[in-house]
C-alpha positions in Angstrom: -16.6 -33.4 61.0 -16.6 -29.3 61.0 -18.3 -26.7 60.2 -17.5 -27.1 56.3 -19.8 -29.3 55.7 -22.5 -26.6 56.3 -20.6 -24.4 53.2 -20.5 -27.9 51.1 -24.2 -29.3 51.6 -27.5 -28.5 51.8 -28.0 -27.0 54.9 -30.9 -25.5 56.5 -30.8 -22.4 59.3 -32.8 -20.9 62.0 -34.5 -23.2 64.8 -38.3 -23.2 62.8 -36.6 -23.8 60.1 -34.0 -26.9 61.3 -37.2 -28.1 63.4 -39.6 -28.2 60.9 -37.3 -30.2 59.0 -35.9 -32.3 61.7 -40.0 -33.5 62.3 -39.8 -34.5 58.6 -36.8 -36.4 59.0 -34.8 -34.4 56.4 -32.2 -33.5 59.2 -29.2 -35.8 59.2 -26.9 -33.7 61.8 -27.1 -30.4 63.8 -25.1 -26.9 64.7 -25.8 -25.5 67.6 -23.9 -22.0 68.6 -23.2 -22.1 72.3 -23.8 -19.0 72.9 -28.0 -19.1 71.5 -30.8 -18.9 74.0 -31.5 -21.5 75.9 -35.5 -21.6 75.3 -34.6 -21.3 71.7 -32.6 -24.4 71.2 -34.4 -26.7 74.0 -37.2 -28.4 71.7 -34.7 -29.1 68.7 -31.9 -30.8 71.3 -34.9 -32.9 73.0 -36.0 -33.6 69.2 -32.5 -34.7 67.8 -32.0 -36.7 70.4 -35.1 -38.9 70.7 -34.3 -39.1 66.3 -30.5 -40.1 67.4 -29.5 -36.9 65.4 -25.5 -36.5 65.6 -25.2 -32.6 67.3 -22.2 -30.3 67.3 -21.9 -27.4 68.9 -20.1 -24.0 67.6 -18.0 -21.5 70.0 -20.9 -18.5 69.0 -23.5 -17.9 66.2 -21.3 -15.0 64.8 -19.1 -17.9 63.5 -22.3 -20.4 62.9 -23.5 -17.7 60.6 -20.7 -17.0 58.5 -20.3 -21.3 58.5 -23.9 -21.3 56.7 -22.9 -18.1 54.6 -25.1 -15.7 55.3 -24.2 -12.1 57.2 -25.9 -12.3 60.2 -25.9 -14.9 63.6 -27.4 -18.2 63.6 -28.2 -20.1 66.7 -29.0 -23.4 64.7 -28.4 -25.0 61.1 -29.2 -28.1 60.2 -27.5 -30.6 57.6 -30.5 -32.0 54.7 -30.4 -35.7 53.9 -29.1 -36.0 50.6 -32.2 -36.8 48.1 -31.5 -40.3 47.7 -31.4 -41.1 51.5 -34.7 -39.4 51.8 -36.4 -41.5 48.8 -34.9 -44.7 50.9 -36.8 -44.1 54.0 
């Protein structure tokens, strides 16, 4: 998929943000800009991949952050489960 999903769903951005949510389970895939700090990123690719998260990765977090529509750079978004996968688990 691309990075329109993150305009057409529920997304959620920022890495305390995407890995609070991903501990919940509410995560069902993940943005990563390729150009975001190493340290940042580290615990939420360990994370998503122990939970068999599907990752993609975007060419900066300039364009990340205009995916997610907001005006400044993101180094992470996350996609939210929709509600009805979440009440199944």
């Amino acid at each position: 998929m691309s990075l329109h999903e993150l305009v057409e769903s529920d997304r959620v951005v920022g890495a305390k943000s995407v890995l609070r949510r991903l501990l919940r389970s509410e995560i069902k895939k993940i943005f990563f800009a390729r150009d975001a700090e190493r340290k940042v990123i580290e615990p939420i690719l360990k994370e998503a991949e122990i939970r068999e998260i599907p990752v993609e990765w975007v060419d900066n977090s300039k364009i990340l952050g205009r995916a997610c529509v907001i005006e400044r750079p993101a180094a992470v978004a996350g996609l939210l489960k929709d509600k009805q996968t979440k009440e199944a688990q």
